[in-house]
C-alpha positions as CSV (number, residue, x, y, z in Angstrom):
1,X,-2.1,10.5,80.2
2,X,-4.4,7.7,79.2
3,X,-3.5,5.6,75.7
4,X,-3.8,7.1,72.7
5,X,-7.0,7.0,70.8
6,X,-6.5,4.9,67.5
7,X,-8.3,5.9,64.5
8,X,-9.1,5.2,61.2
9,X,-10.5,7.0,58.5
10,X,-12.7,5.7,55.4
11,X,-13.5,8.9,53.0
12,X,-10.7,11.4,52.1
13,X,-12.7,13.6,50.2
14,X,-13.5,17.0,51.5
15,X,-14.0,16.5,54.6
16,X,-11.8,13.6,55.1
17,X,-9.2,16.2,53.7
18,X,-9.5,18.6,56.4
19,X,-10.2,16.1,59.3
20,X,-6.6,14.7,58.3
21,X,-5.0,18.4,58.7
22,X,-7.0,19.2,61.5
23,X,-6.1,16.3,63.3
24,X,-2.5,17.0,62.3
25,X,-2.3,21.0,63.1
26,X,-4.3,20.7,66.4
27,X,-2.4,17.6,67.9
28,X,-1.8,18.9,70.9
29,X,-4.4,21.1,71.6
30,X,-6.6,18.4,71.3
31,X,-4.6,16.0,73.8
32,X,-4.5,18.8,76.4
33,X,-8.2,18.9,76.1
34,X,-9.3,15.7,76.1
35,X,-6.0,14.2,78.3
36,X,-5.4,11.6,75.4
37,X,-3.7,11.8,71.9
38,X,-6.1,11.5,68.8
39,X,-3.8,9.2,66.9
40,X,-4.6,8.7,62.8
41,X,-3.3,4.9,62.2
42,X,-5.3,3.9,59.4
43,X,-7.2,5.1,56.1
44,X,-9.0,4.0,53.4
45,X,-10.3,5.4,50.1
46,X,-11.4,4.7,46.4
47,X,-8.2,5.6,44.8
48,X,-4.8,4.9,46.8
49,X,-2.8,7.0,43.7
50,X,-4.7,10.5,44.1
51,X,-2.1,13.4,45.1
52,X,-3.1,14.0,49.0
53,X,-1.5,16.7,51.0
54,X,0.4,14.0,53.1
55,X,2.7,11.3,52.2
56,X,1.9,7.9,51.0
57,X,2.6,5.2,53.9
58,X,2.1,7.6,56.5
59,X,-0.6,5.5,58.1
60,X,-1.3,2.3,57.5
61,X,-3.4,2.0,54.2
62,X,-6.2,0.0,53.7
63,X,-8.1,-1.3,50.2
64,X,-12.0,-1.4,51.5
65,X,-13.7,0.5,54.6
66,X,-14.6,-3.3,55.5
67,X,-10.9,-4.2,56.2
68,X,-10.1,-0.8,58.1
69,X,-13.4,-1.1,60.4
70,X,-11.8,-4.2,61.8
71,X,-8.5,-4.1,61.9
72,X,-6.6,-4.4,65.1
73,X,-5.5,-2.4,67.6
74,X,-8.5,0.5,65.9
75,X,-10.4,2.7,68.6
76,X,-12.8,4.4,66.2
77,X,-13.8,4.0,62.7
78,X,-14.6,7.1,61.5
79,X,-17.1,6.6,58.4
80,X,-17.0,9.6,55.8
81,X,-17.8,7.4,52.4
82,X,-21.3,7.9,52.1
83,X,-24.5,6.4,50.5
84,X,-27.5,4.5,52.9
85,X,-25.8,1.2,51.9
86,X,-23.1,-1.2,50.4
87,X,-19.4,0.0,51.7
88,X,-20.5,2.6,54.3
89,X,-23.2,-0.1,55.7
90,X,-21.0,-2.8,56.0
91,X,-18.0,-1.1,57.1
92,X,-20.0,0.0,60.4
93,X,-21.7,-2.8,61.0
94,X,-18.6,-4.4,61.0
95,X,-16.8,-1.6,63.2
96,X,-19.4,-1.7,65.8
97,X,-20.0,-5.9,65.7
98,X,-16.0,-5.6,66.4
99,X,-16.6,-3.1,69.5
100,X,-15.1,-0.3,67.6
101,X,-16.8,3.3,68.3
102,X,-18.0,4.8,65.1
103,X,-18.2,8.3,64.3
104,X,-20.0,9.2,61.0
105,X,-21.4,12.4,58.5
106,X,-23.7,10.1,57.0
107,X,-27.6,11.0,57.5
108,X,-28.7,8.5,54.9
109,X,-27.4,5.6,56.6
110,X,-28.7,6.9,60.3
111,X,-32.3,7.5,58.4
112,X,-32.3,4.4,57.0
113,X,-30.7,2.4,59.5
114,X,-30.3,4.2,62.4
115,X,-32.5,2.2,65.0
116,X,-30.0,-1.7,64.0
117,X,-26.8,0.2,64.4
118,X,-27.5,2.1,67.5
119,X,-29.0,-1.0,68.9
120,X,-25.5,-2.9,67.4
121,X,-23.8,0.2,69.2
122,X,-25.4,-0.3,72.6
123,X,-24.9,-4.0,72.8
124,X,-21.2,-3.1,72.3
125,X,-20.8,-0.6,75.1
126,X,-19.8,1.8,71.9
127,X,-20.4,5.3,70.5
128,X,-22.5,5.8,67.2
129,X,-21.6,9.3,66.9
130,X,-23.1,11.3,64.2
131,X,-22.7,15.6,65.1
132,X,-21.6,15.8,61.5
133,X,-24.5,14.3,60.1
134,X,-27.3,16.8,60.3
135,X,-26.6,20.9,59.6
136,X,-22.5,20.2,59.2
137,X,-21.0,22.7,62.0
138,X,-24.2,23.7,63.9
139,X,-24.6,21.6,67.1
140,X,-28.0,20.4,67.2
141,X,-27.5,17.1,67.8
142,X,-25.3,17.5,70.9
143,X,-27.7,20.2,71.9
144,X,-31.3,18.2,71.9
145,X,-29.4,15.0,73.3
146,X,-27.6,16.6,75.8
147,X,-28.1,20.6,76.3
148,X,-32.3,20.3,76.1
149,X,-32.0,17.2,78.1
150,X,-34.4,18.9,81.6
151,X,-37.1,20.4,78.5
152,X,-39.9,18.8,76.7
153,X,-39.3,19.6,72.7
154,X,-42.4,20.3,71.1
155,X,-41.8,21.1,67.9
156,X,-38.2,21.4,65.9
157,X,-37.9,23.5,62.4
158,X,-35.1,23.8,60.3
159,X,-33.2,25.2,57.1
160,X,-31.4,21.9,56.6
161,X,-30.3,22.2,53.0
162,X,-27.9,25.0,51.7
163,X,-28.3,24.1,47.7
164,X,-31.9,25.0,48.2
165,X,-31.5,27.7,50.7
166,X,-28.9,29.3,48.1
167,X,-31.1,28.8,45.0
168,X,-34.3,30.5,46.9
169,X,-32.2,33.2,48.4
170,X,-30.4,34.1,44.8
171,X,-34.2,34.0,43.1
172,X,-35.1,37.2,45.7
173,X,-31.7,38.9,45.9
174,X,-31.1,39.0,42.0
175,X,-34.4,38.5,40.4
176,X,-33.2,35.1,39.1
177,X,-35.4,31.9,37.6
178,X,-35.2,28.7,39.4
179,X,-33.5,27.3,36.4
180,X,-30.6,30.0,36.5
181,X,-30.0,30.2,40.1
182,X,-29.6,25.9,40.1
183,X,-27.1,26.2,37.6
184,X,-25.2,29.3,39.4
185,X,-25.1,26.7,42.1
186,X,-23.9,23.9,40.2
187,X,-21.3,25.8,38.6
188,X,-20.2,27.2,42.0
189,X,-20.5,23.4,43.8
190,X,-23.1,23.7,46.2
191,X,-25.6,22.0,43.9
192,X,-24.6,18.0,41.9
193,X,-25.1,17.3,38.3
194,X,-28.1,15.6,39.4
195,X,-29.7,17.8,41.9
196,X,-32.8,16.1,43.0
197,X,-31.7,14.7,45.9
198,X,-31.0,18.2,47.2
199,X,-33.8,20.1,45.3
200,X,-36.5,17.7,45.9
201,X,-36.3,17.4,50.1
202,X,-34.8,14.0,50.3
203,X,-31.7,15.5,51.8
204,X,-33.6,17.4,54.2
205,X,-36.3,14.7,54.9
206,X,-33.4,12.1,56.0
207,X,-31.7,15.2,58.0
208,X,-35.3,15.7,59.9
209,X,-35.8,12.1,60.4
210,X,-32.8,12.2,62.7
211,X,-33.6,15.4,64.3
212,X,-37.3,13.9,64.9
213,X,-36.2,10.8,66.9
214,X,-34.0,13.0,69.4
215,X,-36.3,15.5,69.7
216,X,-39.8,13.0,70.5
217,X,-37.6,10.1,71.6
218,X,-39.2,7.9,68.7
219,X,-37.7,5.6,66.2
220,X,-36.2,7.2,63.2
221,X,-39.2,6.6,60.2
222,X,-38.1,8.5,57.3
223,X,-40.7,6.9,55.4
224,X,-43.2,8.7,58.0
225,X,-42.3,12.5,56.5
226,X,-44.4,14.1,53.9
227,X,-41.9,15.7,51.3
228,X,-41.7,18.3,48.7
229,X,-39.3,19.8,46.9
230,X,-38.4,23.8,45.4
231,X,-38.4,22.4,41.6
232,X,-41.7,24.2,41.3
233,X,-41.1,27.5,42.5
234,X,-40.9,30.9,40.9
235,X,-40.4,33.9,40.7
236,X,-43.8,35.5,40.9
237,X,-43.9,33.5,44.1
238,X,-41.0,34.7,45.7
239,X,-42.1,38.7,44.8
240,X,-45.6,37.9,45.8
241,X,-44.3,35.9,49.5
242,X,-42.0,39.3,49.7
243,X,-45.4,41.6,49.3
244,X,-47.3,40.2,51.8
245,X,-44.3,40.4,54.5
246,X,-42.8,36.6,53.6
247,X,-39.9,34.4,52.4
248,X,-39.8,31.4,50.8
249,X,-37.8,28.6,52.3
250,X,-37.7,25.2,52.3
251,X,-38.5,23.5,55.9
252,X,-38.1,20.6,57.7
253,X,-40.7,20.6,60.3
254,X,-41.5,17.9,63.2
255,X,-44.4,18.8,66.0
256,X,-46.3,17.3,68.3
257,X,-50.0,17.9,68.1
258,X,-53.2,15.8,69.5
259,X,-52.0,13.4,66.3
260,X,-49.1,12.2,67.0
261,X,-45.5,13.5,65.6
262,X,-46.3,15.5,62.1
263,X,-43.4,15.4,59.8
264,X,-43.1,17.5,56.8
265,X,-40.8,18.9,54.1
266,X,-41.9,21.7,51.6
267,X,-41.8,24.9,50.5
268,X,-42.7,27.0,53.2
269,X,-43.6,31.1,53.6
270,X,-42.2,32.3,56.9
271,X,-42.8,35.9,58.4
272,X,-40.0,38.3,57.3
273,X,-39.6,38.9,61.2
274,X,-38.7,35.5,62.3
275,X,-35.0,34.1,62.8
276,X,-35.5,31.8,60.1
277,X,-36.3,34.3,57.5
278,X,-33.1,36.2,57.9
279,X,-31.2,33.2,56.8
280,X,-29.7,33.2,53.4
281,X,-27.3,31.4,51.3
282,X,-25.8,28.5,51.9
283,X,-26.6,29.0,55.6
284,X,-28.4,26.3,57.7
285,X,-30.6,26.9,60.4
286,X,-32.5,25.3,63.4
287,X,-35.3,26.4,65.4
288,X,-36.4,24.4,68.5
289,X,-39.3,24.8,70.9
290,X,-38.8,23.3,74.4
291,X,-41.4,24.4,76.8
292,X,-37.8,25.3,79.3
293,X,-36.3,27.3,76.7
294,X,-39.1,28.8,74.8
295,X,-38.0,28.7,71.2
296,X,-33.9,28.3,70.5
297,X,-32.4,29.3,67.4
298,X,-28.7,27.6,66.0
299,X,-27.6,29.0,62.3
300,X,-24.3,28.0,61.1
301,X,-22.6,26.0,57.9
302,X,-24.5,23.2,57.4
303,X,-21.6,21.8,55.2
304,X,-18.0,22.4,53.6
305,X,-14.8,20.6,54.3
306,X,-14.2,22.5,57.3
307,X,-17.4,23.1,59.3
308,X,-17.9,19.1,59.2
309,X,-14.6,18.2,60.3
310,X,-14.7,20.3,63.2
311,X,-18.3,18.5,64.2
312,X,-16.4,15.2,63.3
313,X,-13.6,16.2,65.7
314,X,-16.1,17.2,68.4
315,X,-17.3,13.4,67.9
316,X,-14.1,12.0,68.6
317,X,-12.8,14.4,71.2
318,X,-15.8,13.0,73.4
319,X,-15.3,9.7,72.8
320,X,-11.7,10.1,73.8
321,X,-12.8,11.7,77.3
322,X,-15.4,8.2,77.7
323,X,-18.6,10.0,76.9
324,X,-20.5,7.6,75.0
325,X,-24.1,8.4,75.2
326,X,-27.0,6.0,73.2
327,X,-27.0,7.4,70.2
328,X,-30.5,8.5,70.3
329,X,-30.5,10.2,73.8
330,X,-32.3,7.2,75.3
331,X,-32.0,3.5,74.6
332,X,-32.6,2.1,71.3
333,X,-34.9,-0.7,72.5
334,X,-37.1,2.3,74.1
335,X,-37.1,4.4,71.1
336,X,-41.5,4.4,70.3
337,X,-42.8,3.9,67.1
338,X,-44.1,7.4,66.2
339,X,-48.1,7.9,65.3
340,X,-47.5,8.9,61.2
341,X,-50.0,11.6,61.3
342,X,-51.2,12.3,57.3
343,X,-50.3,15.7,55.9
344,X,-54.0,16.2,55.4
345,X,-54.2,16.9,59.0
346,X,-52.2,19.2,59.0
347,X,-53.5,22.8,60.0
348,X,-52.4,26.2,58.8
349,X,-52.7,29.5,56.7
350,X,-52.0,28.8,52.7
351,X,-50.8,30.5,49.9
352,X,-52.6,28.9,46.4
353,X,-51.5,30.5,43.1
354,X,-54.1,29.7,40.2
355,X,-54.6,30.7,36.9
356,X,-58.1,31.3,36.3
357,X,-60.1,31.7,33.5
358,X,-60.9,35.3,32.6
359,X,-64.9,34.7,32.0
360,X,-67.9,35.9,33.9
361,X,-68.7,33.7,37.5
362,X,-64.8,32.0,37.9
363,X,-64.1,34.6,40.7
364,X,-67.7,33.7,42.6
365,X,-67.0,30.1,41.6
366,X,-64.1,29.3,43.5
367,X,-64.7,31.9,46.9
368,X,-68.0,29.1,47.1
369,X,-66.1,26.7,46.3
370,X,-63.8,27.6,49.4
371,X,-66.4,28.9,51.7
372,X,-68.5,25.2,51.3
373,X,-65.4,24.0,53.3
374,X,-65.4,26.8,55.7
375,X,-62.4,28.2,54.7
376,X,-61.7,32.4,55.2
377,X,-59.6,33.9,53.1
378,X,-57.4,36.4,54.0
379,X,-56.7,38.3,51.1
380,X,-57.4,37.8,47.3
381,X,-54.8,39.5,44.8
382,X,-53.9,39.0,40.9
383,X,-50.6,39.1,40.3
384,X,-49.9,40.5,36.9
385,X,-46.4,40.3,35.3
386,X,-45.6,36.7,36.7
387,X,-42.8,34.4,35.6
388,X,-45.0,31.6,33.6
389,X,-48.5,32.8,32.1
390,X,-51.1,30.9,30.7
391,X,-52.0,32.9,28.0
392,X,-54.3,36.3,27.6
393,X,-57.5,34.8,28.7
394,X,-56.2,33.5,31.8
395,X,-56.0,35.9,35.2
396,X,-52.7,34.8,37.4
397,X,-54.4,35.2,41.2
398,X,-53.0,34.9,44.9
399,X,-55.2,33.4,47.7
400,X,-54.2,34.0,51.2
401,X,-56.4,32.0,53.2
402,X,-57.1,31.5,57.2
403,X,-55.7,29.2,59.1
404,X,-57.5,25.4,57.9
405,X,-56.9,21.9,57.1
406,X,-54.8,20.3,54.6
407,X,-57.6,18.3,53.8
408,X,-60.3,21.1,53.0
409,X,-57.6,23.0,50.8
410,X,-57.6,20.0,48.9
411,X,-61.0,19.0,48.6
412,X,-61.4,22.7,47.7
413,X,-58.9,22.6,45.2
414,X,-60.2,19.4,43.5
415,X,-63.7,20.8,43.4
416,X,-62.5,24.3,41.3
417,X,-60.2,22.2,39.0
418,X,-63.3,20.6,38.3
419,X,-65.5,23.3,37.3
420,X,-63.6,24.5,34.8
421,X,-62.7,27.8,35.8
422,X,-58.3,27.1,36.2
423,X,-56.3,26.5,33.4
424,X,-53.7,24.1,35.3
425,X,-53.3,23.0,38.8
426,X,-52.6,25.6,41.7
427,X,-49.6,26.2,43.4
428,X,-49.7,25.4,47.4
429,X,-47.1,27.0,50.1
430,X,-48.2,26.8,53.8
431,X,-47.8,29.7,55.8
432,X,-45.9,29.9,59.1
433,X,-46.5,33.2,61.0
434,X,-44.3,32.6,63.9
C-alpha cells in the first residue's frame, strides 16, 4: 500500500463535522478503495474551545487556515471556511504555492478566483478540487469534466439554490406569501438572517459561473451573468404559472447561441412536464444538453452536512488514487474569454403581470403597443383575487406572449408605462417550454 494521504482540515462546521466522522467511520473502506489511507493530521477553526464530537489534541491543531495550508509533511488542504476572500483566499493560495492539493466547498472563491488558482494549481502539478462546491451531493462537476468529456454541451440549466427552491415550492404547496414561506425557512435553517445572498441569485449566479466554464470551456466571468432574484414573487403568480400548465423556479441557465455563451439567473416558468418542474424543496437539480447524450438530468441535495462531505470525500479519494485533472477540464491558460452576450438578446415566450387602469382604450393601448414590436401574444387573462392589488380602478392582467426578444418586451413595456394606462411596473418571468 502506497503512503498515507495527509490531510488537513480548515472549517469544522457542518460539513467539517461530518467529513471528520466520515473520515473516521469509513477508514478502511476508503483505503481498500483507493489502496492508501486517508489520514486526518491537522485542523483548524475559529474557536479551538467549542465541544466537538472528538477529543482535543487528536490531530495536530492549528490557529489560522494560513499556518495549516503550509505545514509540513500535509498532502491536501481541505478548505471548508468560506467567503470569496481573506482566510479562505490566502490559505489556498498558500496550500497550492506550497504544492499541496486543495480540495474545497467554496463557489465564491472559484467564481471569483477560479482562473489564478487553477493556473497556481497547474503550475504545481496539484489538484484544485471543488465536487462540493456547486449542488452539494449531485455530481455535475465530475460528470461535465469527466463523464460528458466525447459530447459538445450546449446548453446547462439548473435548480442550484434550495432556500429559494423551498420558499417557491412552500408558496404552491400551502398557499403561503413570499414573506411567510422565507421565514418558515429561516426558522427551519435553510434560509440566513440575511437572506439576499440566497434569495436574490448571487448564490446561484457564482454556482453557474462554475458550471459555465466546464461546460463551454471558457474562463469563469461571474460578472458576465444577468441575475435576478425571487424577492418579488407572489402568490397570484405562482396560481396563475400553475393555470397555464407552469412552475415557478428559480434558474441558472448557460447556452450557446449565434451570440456567444448567454448567462442568466431569474425567475423562470417551466412546463409542468419537464424534469425540472417536478423538483421541490430543498432539492437541487441539473439539466444538461450534450448533442451525445441528448439532455441529462442529476437531482440530489445540493447541501447539508452530509451530502457535501461525501462530495468532499469523492474529492479526496481521487486525489489519493493520482487523478488530478485541471481543474477546469482543460488547461487554465486555454480557458477563452466568453462573448457576454446582453440579456436583451435573449429570446423566449414571457409572462408580464400589469395592473392596468380600468378606463376605456388601456386594453387596445397596450395589444398596439405590443404588436408595433411584432410581438404575438398568446393568451390575455385577468387575474382577479391576486395577492397585492392596486386599488378598485385598477384591473390585475396576465400576458402570455410568443416567443420574442428581451429587447422588444422591454421597449414595449417602456412605451405602455408611458401612456399612462399601468399603475406600477409589470412583472416579467420568461417562459421555458422544454
Amino acid at each position: 500500500m502506497a503512503d498515507n494521504l495527509r490531510i488537513g482540515i480548515a472549517g469544522l462546521g457542518t460539513v467539517g463535522g461530518e467529513l471528520v466522522a466520515m473520515l473516521q467511520a469509513r477508514a478502511d473502506q476508503l483505503s481498500a478503495q483507493t489502496g492508501r489511507r486517508l489520514e486526518i493530521v491537522g485542523v483548524s477553526a475559529r474557536d479551538r474551545s467549542k465541544a466537538r464530537p472528538f477529543a482535543p489534541g487528536t490531530w495536530a491543531w492549528f490557529d489560522t487556515p494560513e499556518a495549516l495550508a503550509v505545514a509540513p509533511g500535509l498532502d491536501v488542504f481541505v478548505e471548508l471556511i468560506g467567503g470569496e476572500d481573506g482566510p479562505a483566499l490566502r490559505s489556498v493560495t498558500a496550500a497550492l504555492t506550497h504544492g499541496r492539493h486543495v480540495v474545497t466547498a467554496n463557489k465564491a472563491l472559484l467564481a471569483n478566483s477560479g482562473l489564478q488558482l487553477a493556473s497556481l494549481a497547474e503550475a504545481n502539478h496539484v489538484a484544485l478540487a471543488f465536487e462540493a462546491a456547486v449542488a452539494g451531493g449531485v455530481p455535475v462537476i465530475k460528470t461535465l469534466r469527466e463523464g460528458l468529456v466525447g459530447s459538445q454541451i450546449n446548453r446547462i440549466s439548473g435548480i442550484l439554490n434550495g432556500t429559494c427552491n423551498y420558499i417557491l415550492s412552500k408558496m404552491e404547496t400551502e398557499g403561503l406569501s413570499f414573506t411567510q414561506c422565507l421565514a418558515e425557512a429561516q426558522r427551519l435553517g435553510y434560509a440566513e438572517a440575511d437572506p439576499t445572498f440566497d434569495i436574490g441569485g448571487f448564490d446561484t449566479a457564482h454556482k453557474l459561473a462554475i458550471l459555465t466554464s466546464l461546460a463551454f470551456g471558457t474562463a469563469v466571468d461571474r460578472d458576465a451573468i444577468h441575475i435576478e432574484g425571487i424577492q418579488s414573487i407572489t402568490l397570484d403568480d405562482i396560481r396563475a404559472a400553475a393555470a397555464l400548465g407552469f412552475r415557478v423556479k428559480l434558474l441558472g441557465v448557460a447556452e450557446r447561441n449565434e451570440h456567444g455563451i448567454e448567462q442568466r439567473v431569474h425567475p423562470t416558468m417551466i412546463a409542468h412536464s419537464a424534469a425540472l418542474a417536478q423538483v421541490m424543496g430543498v432539492t437541487n437539480a441539473v439539466s444538461i444538453d450534450a448533442n451525445a447524450h441528448q439532455r441529462l438530468t442529476l437531482i440530489g441535495p445540493g447541501a447539508g452536512g452530509k451530502a457535501t462531505a461525501a462530495a468532499v470525500i469523492a474529492d479526496l479519494t481521487d486525489i489519493a488514487r493520482g487523478n488530478v485533472p485541471h481543474p477546469f477540464a482543460v488547461p487554465a491558460a486555454e480557458l477563452t474569454p466568453g462573448e457576454r452576450v446582453p440579456m436583451q438578446a435573449h429570446r423566449g415566450g414571457y409572462y408580464i403581470r400589469m395592473f392596468v387602469q380600468d378606463r376605456p382604450g388601456a386594453f387596445a393601448a397596450i395589444a398596439t403597443r405590443m404588436a408595433e414590436r411584432g410581438i404575438s401574444l398568446e393568451s390575455i387573462m385577468q387575474r382577479p383575487g391576486v395577492e397585492h392589488f392596486s386599488g378598485a380602478s385598477n384591473v390585475p392582467v396576465v400576458l402570455i406572449t410568443h416567443a420574442t426578444t428581451e429587447k422588444l418586451v422591454r421597449d414595449a413595456l417602456a412605451a405602455i408605462l408611458a401612456d399612462g394606462y399601468v399603475s406600477e411596473a409589470p412583472q416579467i418571468f420568461r417562459i421555458e417550454r422544454d
